[in-house]
N, CA, C and O atoms as a CHARMM CRD file, in Angstrom:
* protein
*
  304
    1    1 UNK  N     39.12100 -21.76300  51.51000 PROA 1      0.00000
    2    1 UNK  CA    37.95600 -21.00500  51.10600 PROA 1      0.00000
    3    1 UNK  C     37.79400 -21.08800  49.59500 PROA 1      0.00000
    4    1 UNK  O     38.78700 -20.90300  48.89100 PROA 1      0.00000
    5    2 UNK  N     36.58000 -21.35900  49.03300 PROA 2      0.00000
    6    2 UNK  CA    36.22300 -21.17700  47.28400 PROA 2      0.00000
    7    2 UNK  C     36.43400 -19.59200  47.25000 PROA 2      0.00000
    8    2 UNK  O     36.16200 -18.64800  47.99200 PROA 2      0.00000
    9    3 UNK  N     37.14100 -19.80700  45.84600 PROA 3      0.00000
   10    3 UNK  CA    36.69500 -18.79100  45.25500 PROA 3      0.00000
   11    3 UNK  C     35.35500 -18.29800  44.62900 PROA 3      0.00000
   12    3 UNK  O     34.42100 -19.10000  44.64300 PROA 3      0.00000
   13    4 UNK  N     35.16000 -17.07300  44.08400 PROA 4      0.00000
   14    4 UNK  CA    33.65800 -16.94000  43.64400 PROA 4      0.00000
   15    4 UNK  C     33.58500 -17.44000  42.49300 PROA 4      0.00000
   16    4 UNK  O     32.49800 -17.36000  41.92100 PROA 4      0.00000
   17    5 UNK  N     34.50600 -17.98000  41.93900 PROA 5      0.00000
   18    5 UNK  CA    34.15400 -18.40200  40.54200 PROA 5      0.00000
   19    5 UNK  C     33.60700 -20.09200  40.90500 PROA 5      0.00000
   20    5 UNK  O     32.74500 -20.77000  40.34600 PROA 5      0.00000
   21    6 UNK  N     34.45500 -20.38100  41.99900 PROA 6      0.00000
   22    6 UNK  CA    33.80600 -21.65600  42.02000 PROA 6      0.00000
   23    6 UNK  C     32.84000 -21.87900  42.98900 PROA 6      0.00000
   24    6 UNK  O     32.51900 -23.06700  43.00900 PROA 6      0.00000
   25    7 UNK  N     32.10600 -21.03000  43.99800 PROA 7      0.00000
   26    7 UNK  CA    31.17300 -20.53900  44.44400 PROA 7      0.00000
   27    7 UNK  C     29.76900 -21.20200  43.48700 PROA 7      0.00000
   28    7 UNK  O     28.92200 -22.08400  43.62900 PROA 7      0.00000
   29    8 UNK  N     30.29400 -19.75900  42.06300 PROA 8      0.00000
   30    8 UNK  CA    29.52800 -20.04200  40.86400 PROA 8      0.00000
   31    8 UNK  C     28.93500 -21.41700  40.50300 PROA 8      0.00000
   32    8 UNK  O     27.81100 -21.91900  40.52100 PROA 8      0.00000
   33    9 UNK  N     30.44900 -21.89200  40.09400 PROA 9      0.00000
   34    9 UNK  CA    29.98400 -23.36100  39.62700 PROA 9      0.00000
   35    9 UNK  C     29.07600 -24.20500  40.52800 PROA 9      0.00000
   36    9 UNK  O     28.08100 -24.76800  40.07200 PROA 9      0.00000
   37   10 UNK  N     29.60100 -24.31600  42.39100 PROA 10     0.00000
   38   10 UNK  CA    28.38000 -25.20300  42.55800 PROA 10     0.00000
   39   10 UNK  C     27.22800 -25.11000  42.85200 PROA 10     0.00000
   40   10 UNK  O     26.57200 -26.04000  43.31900 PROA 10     0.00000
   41   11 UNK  N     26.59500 -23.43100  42.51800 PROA 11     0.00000
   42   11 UNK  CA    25.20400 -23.02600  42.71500 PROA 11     0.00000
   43   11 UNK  C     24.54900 -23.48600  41.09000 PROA 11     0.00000
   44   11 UNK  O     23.35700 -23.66000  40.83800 PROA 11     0.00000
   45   12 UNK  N     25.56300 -23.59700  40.24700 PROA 12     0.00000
   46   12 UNK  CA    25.05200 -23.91700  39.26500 PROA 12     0.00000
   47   12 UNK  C     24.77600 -25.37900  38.92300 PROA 12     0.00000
   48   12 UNK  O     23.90400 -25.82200  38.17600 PROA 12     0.00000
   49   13 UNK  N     25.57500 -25.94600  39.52700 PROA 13     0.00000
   50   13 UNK  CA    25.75300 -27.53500  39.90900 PROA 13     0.00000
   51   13 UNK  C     24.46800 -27.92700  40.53200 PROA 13     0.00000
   52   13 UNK  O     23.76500 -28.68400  39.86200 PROA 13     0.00000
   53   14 UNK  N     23.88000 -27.42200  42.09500 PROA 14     0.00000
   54   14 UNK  CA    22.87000 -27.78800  42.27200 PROA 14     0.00000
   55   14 UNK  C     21.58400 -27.44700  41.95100 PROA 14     0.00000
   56   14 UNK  O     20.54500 -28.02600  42.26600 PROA 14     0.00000
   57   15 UNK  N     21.75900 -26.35200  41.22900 PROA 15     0.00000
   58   15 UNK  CA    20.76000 -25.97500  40.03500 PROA 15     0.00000
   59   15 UNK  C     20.34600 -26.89600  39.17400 PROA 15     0.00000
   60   15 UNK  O     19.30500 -27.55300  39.15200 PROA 15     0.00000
   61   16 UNK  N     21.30500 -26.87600  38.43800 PROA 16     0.00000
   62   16 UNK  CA    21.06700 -28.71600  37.58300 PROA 16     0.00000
   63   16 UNK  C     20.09200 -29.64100  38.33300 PROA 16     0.00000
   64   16 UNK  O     18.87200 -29.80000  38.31400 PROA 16     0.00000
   65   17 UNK  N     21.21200 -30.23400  39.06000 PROA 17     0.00000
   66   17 UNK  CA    20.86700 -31.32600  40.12400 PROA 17     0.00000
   67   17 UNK  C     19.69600 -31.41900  40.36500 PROA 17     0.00000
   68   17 UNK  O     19.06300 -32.40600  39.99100 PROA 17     0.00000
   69   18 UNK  N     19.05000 -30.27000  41.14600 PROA 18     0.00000
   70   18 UNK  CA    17.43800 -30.09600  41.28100 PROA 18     0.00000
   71   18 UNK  C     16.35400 -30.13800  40.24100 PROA 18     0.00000
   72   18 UNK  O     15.17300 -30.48200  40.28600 PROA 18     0.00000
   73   19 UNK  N     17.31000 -29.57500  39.07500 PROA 19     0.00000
   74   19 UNK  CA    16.04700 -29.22500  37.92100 PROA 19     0.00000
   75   19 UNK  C     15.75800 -30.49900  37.36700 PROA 19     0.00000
   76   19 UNK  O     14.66100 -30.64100  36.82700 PROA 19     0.00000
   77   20 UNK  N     16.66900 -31.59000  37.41300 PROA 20     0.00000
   78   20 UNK  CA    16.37700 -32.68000  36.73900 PROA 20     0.00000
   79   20 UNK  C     15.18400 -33.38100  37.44100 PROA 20     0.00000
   80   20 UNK  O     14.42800 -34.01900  36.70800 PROA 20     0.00000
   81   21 UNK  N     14.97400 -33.34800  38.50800 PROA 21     0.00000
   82   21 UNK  CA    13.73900 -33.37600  39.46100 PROA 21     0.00000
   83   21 UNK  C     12.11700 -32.93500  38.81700 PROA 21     0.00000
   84   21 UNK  O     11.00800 -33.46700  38.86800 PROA 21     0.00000
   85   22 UNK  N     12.69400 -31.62300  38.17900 PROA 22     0.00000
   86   22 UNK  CA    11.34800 -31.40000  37.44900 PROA 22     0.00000
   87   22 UNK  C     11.14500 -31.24500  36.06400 PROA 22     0.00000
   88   22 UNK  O      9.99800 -31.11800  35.63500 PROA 22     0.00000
   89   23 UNK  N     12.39300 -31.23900  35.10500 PROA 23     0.00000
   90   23 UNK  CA    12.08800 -31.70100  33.92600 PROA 23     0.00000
   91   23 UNK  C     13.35900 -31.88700  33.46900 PROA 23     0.00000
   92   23 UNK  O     14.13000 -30.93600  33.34500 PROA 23     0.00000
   93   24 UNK  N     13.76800 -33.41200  33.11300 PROA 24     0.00000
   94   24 UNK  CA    15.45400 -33.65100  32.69900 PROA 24     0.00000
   95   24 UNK  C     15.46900 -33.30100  31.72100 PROA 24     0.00000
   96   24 UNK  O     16.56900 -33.76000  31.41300 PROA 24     0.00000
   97   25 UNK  N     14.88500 -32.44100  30.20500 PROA 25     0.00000
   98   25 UNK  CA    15.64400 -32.58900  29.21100 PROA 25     0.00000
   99   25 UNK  C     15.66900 -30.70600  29.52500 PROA 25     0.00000
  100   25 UNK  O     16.57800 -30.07300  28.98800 PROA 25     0.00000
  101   26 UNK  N     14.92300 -30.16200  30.15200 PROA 26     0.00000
  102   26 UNK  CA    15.25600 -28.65100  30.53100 PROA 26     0.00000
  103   26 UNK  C     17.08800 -28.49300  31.37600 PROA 26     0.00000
  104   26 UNK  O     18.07000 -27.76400  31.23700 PROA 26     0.00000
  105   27 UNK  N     16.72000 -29.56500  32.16100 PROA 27     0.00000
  106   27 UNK  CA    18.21600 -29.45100  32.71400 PROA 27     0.00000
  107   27 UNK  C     19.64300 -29.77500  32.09700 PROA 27     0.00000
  108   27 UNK  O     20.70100 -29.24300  32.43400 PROA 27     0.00000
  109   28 UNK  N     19.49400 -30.59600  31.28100 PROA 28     0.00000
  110   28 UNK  CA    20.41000 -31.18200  30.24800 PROA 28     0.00000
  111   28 UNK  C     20.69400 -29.88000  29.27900 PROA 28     0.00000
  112   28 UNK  O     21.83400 -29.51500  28.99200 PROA 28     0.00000
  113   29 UNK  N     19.53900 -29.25700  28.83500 PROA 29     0.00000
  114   29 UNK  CA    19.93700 -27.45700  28.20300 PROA 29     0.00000
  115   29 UNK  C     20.48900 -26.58400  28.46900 PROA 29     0.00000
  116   29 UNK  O     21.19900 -25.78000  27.86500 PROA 29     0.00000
  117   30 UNK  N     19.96300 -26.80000  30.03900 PROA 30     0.00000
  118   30 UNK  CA    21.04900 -25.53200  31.21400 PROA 30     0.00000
  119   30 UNK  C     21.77500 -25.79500  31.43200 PROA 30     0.00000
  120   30 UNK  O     22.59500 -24.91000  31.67900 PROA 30     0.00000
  121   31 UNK  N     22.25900 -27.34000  31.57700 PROA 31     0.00000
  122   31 UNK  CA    23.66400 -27.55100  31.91100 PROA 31     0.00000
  123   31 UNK  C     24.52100 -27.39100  30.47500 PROA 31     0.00000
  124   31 UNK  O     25.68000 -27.00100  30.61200 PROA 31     0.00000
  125   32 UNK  N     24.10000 -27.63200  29.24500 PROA 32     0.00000
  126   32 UNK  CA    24.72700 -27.40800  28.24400 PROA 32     0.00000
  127   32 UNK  C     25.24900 -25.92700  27.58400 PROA 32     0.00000
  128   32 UNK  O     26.23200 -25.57900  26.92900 PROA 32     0.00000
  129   33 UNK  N     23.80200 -25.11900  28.22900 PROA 33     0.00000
  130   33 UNK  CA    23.96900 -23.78000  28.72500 PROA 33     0.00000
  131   33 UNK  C     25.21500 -23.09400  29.40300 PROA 33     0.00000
  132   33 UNK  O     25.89900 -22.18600  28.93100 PROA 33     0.00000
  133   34 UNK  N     25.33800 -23.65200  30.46400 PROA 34     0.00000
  134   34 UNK  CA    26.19000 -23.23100  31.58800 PROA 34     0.00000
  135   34 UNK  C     27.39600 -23.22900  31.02500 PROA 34     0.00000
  136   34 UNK  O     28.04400 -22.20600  30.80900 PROA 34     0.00000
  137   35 UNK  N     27.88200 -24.78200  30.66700 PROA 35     0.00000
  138   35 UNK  CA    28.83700 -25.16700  30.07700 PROA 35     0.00000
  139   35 UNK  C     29.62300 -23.98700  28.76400 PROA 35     0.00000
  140   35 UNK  O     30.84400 -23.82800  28.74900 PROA 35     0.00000
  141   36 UNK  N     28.81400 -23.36100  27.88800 PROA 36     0.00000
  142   36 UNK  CA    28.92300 -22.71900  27.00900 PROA 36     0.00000
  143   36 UNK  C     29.27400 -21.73900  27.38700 PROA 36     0.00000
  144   36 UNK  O     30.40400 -21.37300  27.06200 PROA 36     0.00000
  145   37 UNK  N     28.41400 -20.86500  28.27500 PROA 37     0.00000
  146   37 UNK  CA    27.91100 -19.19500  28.37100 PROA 37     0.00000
  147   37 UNK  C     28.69200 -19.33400  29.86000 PROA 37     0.00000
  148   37 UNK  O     29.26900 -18.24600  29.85600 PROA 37     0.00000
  149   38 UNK  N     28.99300 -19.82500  30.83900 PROA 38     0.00000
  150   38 UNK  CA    29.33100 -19.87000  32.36500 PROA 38     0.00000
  151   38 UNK  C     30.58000 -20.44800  32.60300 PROA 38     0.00000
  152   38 UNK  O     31.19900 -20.49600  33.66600 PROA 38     0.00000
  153   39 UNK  N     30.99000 -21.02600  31.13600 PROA 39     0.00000
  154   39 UNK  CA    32.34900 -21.50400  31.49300 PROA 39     0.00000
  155   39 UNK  C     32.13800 -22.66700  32.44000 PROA 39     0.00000
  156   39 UNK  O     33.30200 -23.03200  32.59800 PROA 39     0.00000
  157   40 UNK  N     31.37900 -23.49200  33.18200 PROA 40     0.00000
  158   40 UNK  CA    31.39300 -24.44600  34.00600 PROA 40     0.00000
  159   40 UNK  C     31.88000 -26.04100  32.77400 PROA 40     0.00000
  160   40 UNK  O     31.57800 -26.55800  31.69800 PROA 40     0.00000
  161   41 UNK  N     32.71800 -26.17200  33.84700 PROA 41     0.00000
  162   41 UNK  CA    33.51300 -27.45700  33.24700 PROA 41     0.00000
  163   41 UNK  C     32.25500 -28.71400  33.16300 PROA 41     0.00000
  164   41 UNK  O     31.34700 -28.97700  33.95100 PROA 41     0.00000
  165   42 UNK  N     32.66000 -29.35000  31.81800 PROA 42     0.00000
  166   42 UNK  CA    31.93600 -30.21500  31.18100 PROA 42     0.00000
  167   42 UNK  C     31.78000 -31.06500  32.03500 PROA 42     0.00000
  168   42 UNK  O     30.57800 -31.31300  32.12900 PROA 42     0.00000
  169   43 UNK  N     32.65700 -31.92400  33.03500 PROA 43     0.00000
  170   43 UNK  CA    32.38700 -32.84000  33.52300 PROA 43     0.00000
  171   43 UNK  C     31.68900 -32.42500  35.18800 PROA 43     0.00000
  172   43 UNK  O     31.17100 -33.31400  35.86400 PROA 43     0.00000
  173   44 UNK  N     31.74900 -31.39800  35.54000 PROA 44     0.00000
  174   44 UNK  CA    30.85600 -31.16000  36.22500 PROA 44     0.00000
  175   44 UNK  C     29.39200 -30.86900  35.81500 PROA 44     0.00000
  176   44 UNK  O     28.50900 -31.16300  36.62100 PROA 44     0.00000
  177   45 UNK  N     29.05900 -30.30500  34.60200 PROA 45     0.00000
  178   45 UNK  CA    27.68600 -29.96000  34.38400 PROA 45     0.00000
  179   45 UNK  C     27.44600 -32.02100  33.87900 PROA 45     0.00000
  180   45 UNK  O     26.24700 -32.21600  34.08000 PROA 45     0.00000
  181   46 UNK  N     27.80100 -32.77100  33.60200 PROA 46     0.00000
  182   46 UNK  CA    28.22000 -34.02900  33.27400 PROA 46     0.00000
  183   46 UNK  C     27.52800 -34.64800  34.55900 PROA 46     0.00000
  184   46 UNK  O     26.35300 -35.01500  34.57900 PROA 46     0.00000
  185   47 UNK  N     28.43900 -34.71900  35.67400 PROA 47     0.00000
  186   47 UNK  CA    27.70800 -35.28400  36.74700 PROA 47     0.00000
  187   47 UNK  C     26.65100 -35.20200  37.44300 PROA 47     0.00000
  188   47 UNK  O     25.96000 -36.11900  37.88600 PROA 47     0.00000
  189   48 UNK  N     26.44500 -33.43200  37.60100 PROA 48     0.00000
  190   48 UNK  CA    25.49800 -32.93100  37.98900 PROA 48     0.00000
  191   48 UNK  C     23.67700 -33.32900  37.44100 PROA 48     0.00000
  192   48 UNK  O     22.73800 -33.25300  38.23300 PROA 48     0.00000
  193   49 UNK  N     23.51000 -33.76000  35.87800 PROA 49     0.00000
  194   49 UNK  CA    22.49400 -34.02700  35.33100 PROA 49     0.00000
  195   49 UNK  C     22.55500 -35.54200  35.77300 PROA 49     0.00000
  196   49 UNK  O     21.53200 -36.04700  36.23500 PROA 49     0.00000
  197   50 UNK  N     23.94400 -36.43900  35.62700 PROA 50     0.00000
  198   50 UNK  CA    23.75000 -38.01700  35.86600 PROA 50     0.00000
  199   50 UNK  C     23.05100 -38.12600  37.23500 PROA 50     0.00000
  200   50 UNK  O     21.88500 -38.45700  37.45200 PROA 50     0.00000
  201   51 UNK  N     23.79800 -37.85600  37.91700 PROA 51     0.00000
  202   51 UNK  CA    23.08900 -37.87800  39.44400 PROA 51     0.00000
  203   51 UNK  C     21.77200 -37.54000  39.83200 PROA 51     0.00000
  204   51 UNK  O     20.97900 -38.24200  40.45900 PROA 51     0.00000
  205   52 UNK  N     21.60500 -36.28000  39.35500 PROA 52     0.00000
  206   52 UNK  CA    20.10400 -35.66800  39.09700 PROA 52     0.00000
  207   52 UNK  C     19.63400 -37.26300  38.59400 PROA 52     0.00000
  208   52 UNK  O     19.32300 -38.14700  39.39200 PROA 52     0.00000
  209   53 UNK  N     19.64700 -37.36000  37.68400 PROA 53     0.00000
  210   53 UNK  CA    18.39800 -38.08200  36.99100 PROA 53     0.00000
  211   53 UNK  C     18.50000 -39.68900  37.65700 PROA 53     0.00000
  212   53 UNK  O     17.46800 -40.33200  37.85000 PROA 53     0.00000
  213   54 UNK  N     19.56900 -40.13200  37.91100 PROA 54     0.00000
  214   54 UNK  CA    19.94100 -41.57300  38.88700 PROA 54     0.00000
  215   54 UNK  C     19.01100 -41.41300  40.21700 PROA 54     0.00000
  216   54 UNK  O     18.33200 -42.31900  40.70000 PROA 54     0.00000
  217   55 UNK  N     19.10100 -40.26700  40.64400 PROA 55     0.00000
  218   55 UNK  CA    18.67800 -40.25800  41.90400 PROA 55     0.00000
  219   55 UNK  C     17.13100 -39.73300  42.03800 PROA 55     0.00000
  220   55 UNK  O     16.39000 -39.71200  43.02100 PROA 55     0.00000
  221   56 UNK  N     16.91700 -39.30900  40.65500 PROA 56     0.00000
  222   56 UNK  CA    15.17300 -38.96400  40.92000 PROA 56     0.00000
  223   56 UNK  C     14.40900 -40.12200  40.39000 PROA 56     0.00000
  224   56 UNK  O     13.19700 -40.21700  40.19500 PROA 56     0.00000
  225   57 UNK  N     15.68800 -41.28300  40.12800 PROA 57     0.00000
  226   57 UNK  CA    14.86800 -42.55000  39.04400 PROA 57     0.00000
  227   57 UNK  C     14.93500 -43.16700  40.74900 PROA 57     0.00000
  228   57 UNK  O     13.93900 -43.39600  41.43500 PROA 57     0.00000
  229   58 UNK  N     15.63800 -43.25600  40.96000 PROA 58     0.00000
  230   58 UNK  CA    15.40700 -44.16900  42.50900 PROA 58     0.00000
  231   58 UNK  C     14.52800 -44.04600  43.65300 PROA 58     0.00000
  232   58 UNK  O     13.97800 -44.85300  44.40300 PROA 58     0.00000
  233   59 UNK  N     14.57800 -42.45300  43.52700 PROA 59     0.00000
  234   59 UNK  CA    13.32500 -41.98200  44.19500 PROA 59     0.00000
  235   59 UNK  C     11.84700 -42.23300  44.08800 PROA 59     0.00000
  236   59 UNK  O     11.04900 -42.24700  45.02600 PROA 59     0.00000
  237   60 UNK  N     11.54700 -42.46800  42.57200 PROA 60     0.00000
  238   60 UNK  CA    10.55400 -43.03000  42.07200 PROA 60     0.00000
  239   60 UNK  C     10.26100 -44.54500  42.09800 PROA 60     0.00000
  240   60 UNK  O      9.18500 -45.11600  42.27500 PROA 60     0.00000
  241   61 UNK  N     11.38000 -45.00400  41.89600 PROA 61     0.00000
  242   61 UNK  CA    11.20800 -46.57300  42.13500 PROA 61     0.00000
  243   61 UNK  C     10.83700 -47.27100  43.44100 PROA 61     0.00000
  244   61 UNK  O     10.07100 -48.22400  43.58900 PROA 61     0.00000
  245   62 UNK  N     11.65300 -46.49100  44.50600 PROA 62     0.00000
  246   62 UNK  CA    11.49400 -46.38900  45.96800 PROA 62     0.00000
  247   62 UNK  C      9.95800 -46.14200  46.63500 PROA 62     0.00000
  248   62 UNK  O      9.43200 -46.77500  47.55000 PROA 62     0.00000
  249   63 UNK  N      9.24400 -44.63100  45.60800 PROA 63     0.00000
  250   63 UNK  CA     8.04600 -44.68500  45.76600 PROA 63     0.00000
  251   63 UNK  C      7.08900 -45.80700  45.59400 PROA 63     0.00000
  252   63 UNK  O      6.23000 -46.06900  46.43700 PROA 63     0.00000
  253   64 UNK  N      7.25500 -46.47700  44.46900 PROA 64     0.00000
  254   64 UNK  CA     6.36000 -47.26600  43.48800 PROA 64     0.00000
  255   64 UNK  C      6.43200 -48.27000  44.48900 PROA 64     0.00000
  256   64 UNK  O      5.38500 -48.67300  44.99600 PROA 64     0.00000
  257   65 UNK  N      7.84800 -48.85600  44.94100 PROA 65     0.00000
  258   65 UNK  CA     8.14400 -49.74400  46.25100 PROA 65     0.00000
  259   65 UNK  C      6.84300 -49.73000  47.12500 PROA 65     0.00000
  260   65 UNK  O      5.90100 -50.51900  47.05900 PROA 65     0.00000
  261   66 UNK  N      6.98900 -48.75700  47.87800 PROA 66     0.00000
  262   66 UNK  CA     6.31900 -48.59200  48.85200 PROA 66     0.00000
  263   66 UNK  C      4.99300 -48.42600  48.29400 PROA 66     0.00000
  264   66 UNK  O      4.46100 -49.47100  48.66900 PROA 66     0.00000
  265   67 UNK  N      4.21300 -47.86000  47.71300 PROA 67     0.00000
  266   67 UNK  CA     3.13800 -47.63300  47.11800 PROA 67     0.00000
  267   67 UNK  C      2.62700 -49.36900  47.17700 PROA 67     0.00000
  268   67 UNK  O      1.61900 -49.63700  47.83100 PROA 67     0.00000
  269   68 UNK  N      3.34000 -50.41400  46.50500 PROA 68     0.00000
  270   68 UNK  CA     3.01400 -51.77400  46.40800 PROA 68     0.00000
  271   68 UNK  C      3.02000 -52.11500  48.30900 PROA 68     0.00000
  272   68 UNK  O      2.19900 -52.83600  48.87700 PROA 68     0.00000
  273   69 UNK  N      3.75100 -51.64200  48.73600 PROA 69     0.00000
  274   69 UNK  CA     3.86400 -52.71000  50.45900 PROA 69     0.00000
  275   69 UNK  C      2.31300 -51.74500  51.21100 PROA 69     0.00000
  276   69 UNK  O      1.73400 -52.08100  52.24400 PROA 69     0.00000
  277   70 UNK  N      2.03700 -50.82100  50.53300 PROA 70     0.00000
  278   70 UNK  CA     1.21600 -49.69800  51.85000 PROA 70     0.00000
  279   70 UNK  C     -0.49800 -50.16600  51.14100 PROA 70     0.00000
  280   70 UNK  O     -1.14500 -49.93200  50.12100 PROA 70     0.00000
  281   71 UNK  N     -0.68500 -51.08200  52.64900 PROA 71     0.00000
  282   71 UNK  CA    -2.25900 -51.65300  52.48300 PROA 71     0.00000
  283   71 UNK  C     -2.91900 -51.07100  51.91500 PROA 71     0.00000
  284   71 UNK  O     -3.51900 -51.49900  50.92800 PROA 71     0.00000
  285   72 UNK  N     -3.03500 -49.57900  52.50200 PROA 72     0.00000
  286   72 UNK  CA    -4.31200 -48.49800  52.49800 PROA 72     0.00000
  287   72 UNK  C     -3.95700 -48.61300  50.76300 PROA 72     0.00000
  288   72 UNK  O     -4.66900 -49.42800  50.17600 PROA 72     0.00000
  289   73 UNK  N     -2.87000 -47.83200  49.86100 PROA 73     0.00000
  290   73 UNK  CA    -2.78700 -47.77600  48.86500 PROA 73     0.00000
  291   73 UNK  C     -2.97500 -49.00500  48.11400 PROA 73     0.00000
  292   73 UNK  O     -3.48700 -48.71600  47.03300 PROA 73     0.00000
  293   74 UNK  N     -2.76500 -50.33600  48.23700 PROA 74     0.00000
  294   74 UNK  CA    -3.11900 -51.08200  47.67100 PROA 74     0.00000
  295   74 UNK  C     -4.61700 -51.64500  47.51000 PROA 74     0.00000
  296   74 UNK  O     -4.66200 -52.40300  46.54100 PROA 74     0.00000
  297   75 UNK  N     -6.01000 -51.49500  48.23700 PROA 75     0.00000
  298   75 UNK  CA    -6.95600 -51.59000  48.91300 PROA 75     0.00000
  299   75 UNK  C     -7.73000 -50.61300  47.40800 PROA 75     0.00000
  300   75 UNK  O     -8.75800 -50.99700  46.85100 PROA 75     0.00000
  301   76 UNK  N     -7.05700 -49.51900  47.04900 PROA 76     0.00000
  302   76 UNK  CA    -7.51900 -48.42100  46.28700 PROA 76     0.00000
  303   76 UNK  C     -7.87400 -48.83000  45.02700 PROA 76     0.00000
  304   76 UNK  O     -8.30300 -48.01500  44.21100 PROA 76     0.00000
């Protein structure tokens, strides 16, 4: 079982994670935030923004992908 301290950390973890979704240099603050004021270990607030932002760049690229193969959208 986690403890609540580390409970903490990975609500704060996917906090990050998500926020980089809607603005990475806000999340990069909170995680620098966290890190400071929350005690959450560096290399977790560390991964949490890399991944975030790796995985919302792929998501986008993935879109743009498909956006090029989908007739209707290309037709536009």
């Amino acid at each position: 079982m986690l403890s609540p301290e580390h409970l903490l950390w990975l609500k704060q973890c996917i906090i990050i994670f998500f926020m980089t979704f809607v603005h990475e240099d806000a999340a990069i603050f909170a995680a620098a935030f966290s890190t400071v004021e929350q005690l959450l270990p560096v290399w977790m607030a560390y991964v949490s923004v890399y991944l975030g932002i790796v995985i919302g760049d792929m998501l986008i690229y993935g879109l743009g992908h498909f956006a090029q193969k989908n007739s209707w959208l290309r037709s536009k």
